[in-house]
ZAMARGU-4260 file (C-alpha; in steps of 0.2 Angstrom, whole numbers, plus 5000, padded with zeros to 4 digits):
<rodrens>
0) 4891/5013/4962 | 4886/5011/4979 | 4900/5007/4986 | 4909/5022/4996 | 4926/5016/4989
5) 4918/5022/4972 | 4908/5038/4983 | 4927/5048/4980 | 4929/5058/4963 | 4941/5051/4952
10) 4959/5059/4957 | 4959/5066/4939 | 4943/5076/4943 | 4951/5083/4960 | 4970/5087/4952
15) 4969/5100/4937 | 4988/5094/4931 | 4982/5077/4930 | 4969/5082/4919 | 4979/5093/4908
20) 4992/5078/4909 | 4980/5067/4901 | 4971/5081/4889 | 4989/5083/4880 | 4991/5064/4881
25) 4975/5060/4873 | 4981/5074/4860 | 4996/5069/4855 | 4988/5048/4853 | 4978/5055/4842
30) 4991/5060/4832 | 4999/5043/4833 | 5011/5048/4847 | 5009/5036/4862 | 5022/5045/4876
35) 5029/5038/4889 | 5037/5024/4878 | 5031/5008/4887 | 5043/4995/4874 | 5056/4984/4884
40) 5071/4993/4878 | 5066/5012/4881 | 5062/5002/4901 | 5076/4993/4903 | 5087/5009/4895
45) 5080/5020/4907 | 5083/5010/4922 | 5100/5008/4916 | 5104/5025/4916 | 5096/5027/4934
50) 5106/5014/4940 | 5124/5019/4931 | 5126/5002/4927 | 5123/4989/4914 | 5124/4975/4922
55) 5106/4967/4926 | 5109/4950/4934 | 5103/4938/4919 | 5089/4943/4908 | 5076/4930/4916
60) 5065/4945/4920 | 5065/4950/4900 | 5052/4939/4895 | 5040/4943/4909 | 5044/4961/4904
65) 5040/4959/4887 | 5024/4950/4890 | 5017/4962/4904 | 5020/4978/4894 | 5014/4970/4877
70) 4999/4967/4889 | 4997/4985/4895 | 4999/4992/4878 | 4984/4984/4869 | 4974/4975/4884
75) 4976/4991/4898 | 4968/5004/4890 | 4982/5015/4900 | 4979/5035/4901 | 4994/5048/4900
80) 4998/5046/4921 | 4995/5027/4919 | 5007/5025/4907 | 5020/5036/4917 | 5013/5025/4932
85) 5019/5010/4925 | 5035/5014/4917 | 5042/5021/4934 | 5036/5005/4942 | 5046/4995/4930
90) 5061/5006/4929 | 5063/5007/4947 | 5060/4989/4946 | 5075/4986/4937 | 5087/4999/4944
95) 5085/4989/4960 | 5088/4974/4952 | 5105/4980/4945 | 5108/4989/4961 | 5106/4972/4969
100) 5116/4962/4955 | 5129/4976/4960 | 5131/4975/4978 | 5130/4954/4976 | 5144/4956/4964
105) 5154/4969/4977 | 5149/4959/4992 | 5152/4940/4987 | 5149/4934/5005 | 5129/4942/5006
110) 5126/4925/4997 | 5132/4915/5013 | 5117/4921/5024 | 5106/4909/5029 | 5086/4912/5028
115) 5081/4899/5044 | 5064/4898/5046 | 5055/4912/5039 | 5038/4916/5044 | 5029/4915/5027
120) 5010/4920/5028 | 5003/4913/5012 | 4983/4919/5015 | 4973/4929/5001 | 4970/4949/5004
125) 4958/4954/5018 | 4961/4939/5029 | 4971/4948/5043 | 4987/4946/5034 | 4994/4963/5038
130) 4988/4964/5057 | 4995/4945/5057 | 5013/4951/5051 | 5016/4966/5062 | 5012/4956/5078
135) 5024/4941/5071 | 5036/4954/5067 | 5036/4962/5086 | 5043/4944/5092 | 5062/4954/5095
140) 5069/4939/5086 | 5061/4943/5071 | 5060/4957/5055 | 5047/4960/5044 | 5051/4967/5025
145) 5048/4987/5030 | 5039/4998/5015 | 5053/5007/5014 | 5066/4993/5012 | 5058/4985/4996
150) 5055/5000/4989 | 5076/5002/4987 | 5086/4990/4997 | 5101/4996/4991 | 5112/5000/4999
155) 5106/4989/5014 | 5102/4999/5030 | 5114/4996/5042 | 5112/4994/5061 | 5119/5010/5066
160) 5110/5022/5048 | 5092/5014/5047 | 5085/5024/5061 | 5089/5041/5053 | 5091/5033/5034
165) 5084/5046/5020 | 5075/5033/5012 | 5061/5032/5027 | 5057/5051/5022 | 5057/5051/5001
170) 5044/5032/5002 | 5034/5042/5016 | 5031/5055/5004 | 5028/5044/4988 | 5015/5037/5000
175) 5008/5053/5003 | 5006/5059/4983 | 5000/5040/4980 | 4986/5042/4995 | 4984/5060/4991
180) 4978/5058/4973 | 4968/5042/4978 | 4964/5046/4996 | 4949/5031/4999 | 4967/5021/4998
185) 4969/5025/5018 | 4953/5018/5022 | 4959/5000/5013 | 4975/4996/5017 | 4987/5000/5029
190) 5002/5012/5020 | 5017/5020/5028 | 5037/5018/5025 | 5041/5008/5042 | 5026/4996/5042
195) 5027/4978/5035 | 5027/4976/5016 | 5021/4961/5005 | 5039/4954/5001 | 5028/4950/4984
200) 5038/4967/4981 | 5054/4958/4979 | 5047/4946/4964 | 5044/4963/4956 | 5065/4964/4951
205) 5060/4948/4940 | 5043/4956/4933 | 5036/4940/4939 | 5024/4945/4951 | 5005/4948/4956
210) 5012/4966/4962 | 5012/4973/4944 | 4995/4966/4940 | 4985/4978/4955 | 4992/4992/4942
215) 4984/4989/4925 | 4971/4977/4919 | 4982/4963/4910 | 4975/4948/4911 | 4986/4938/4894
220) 5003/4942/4906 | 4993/4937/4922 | 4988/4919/4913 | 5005/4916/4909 | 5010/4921/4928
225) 5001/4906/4933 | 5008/4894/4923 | 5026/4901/4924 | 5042/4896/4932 | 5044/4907/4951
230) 5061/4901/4952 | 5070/4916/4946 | 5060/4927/4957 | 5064/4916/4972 | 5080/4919/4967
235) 5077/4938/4966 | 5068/4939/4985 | 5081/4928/4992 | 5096/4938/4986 | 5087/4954/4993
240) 5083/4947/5011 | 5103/4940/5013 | 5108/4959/5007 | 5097/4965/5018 | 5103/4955/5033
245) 5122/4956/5029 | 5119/4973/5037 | 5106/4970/5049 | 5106/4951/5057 | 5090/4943/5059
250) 5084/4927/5067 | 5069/4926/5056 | 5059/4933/5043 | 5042/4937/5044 | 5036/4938/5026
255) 5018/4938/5017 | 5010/4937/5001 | 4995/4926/4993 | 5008/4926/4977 | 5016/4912/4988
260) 4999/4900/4987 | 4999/4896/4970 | 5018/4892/4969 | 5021/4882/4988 | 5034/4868/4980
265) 5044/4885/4972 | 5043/4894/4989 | 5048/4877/4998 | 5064/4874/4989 | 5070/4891/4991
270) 5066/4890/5009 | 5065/4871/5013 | 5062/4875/5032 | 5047/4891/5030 | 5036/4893/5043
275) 5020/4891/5032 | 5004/4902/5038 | 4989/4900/5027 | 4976/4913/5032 | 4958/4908/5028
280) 4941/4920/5028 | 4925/4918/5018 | 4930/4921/5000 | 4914/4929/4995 | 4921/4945/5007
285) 4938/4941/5003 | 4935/4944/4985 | 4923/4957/4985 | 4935/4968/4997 | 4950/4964/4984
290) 4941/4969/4967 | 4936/4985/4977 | 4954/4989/4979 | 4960/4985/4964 | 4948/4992/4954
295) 4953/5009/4969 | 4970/5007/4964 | 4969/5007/4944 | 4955/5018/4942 | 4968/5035/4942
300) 4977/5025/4927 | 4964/5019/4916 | 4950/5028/4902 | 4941/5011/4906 | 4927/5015/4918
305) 4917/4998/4921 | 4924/4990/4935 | 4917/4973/4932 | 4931/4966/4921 | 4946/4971/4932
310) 4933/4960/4944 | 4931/4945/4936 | 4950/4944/4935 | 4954/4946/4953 | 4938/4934/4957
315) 4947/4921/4944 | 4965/4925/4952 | 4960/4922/4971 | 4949/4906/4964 | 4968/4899/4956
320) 4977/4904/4971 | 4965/4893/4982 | 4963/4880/4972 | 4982/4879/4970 | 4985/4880/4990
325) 4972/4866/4991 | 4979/4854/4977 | 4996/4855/4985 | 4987/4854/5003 | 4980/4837/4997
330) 4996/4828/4993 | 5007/4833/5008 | 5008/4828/5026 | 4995/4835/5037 | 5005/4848/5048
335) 5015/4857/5036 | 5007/4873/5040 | 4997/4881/5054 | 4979/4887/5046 | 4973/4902/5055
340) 4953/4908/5053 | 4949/4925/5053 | 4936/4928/5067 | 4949/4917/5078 | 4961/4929/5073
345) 4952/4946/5075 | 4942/4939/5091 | 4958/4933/5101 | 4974/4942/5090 | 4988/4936/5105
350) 4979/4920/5105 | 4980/4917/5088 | 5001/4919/5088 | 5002/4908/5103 | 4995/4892/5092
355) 5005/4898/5076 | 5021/4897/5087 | 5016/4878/5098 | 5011/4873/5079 | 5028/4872/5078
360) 5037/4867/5092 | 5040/4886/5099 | 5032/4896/5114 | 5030/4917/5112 | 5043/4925/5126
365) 5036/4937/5139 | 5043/4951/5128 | 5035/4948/5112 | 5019/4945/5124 | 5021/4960/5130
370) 5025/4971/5114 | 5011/4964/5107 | 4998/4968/5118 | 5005/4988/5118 | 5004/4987/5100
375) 4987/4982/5100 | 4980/4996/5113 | 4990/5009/5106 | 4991/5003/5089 | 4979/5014/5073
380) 4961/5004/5073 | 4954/5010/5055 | 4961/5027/5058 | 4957/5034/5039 | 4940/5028/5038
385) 4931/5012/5034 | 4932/5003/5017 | 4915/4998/5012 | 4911/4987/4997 | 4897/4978/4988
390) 4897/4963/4977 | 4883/4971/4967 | 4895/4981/4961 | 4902/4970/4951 | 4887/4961/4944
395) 4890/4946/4960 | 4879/4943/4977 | 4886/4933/4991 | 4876/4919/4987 | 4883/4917/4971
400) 4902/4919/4977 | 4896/4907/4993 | 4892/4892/4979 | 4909/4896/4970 | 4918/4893/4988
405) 4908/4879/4992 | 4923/4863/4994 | 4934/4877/5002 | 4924/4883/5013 | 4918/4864/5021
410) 4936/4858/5020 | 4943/4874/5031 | 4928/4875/5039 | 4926/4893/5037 | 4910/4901/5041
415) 4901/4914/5029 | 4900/4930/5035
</rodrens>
């Protein structure tokens, strides 16, 4: 590979446990012994007994389950820590989606909070969606979904706790192992307990989510994703942010993920009155960038070696998700969200959120001015390095991905890079 996200040695090679992990796991399939269990009862059991209770909100999140592990079990090709990998995304998964059910059940009135027009940034990867959420989320007026609060929202943090809540402390160290064991993580994505998260995290309580996917190469569950109902993980994210703000109100939501694009009329009757940002930069760096990091991501879970196939999904995913956002762009009113292009966004960031805001109907205060230009002087600029990446590393050039984006490009006007 010539890429320097694939210049790191594997995690395995670095961590002697890991490999020992694996060594006993590889023994103990030969012998027809497949451990962790990965079936949907021994899952759903185990975040059970985490959670100390039964009740799991509806089962509209067993069929996704069943589907995604059948995936993992015969299309992942999952080693010994993947499959532990997996099941403890699941599991905790779940135990939040009880703990949520829970808290609903305890707190009837969470349900009367009103989501009023969220920021919803609806871009694919790599197109300034994380720089574009922390500035929308400094307006004073406004919260962003913090790592730390989808990782386990419940209980919600209150006002007076969240400061000093122990939850900030055991993600930041989760984050640690995960960057630790994987460290040319750092250099391509921003990671930390208190920064904005994808709210993409919240579908995960449903299993119906591109979240799971960045973790094992499943591509029969991610076809079905596609084509499959989001309603019940609307429902799952809404329920979240209304427990969330019980305890800590909010004018507005700033949330973000390209999950959104390929299911807009979903998002749109679950939040009739979303603030739509759809963030657009040349596909051909867009997807080379994001088959780098998943195939960054997977690689500590996986005997599989050749990156090209986890590739050619991702390349296939962000090709649905456009031509999705497009199909719907066609057949609504032109206004019903602000398109922002990269260079405009990187070359003038403060700019940038100005025009979002008059797009509909709203000025930035001197406050949120102000704290974003401190946040941009003072804030980390590619403080763990530089991720660099290659299409020839996946058998593509940028010609090849430029032809593939063609009627994107000229209708966006988005310029090559």
């Amino acid at each position: 590979m010539t890429s320097a996200s694939y210049g790191f040695r594997d995690a395995e090679l670095r961590s002697l446990p890991l490999r020992a992990l694996n060594r006993l796991g590889g023994g103990l399939e030969a012998l027809g012994l497949r451990l962790p269990s990965l079936t949907p009862e021994a899952v759903i059991a185990a975040a059970v007994r985490r959670a100390g209770d039964g009740e799991l909100g509806g089962d509209s999140f067993r069929e996704p389950l069943e589907r995604y592990l059948s995936a993992a079990r015969e299309e992942a090709q999952l080693n010994t820590f993947g499959r532990l990998a997996v099941r403890e995304m699941l599991v905790s998964s779940l135990a939040n989606r009880i703990a949520l059910a829970g808290w609903a059940r305890e707190h009837p009135k969470v349900r009367d909070e009103r989501i009023e027009q969220p920021w919803v940034i609806v871009g694919l990867p790599r197109t300034g969606t994380s720089l574009l959420s922390i500035l929308l989320g400094l307006d004073p007026a406004s919260r962003p979904l913090l790592h730390w609060e989808a990782a386990q929202p419940i209980p919600p943090p209150t006002l007076a706790s969240a400061a000093e809540d122990p939850r900030i402390a055991r993600n930041a160290r989760e984050i640690g192992r995960l960057v630790g064991l994987n460290p040319a993580l750092a250099a391509m994505h921003p990671f930390g307990a208190t920064i904005a998260q994808e709210c993409v995290a919240l579908f995960m309580y449903d299993v119906r989510t591109l979240g799971v996917e960045t973790q094992a190469y499943v591509p029969s569950y991610g076809r079905w994703l596609q084509q499959c109902d989001m309603a019940p993980a609307y429902a799952q994210h809404k329920l979240a942010l209304q427990a969330l703000q019980s305890a800590q109100p909010t004018e507005r939501w700033v949330l973000k993920t390209p999950n959104h694009l390929w299911c807009l009329e979903t998002l749109l009757a679950c939040y009739p009155d979303a603030r739509i940002i759809w963030t657009h930069r040349d596909p051909g760096v867009v997807v080379t960038s994001l088959a780098s990091l998943v195939n960054t991501l997977q690689r500590m879970f996986t005997h599989r070696r050749d990156p090209g196939l986890v590739a050619e999904e991702w390349r296939g995913k962000a090709r649905h998700a456009i031509r999705s956002g497009m199909a719907f762009d066609g057949a609504n009113s032109e206004g019903w969200c602000c398109h922002v292009r990269y260079p405009e966004l990187v070359a003038d960031a403060i700019g940038a959120v100005h025009a979002i805001y008059a797009h509909f109907g709203d000025t930035v205060t001197p406050l949120h001015a102000r704290r974003m230009e401190v946040w941009l002087r003072d804030g980390p600029q590619r403080a763990f390095g530089r991720h660099v990446y290659d299409p020839g590393d996946f058998g593509w050039s940028y010609d090849g991905l430029a032809e593939d984006s063609r009627d994107y490009r000229e209708r966006y006007d988005v310029s090559r890079e």
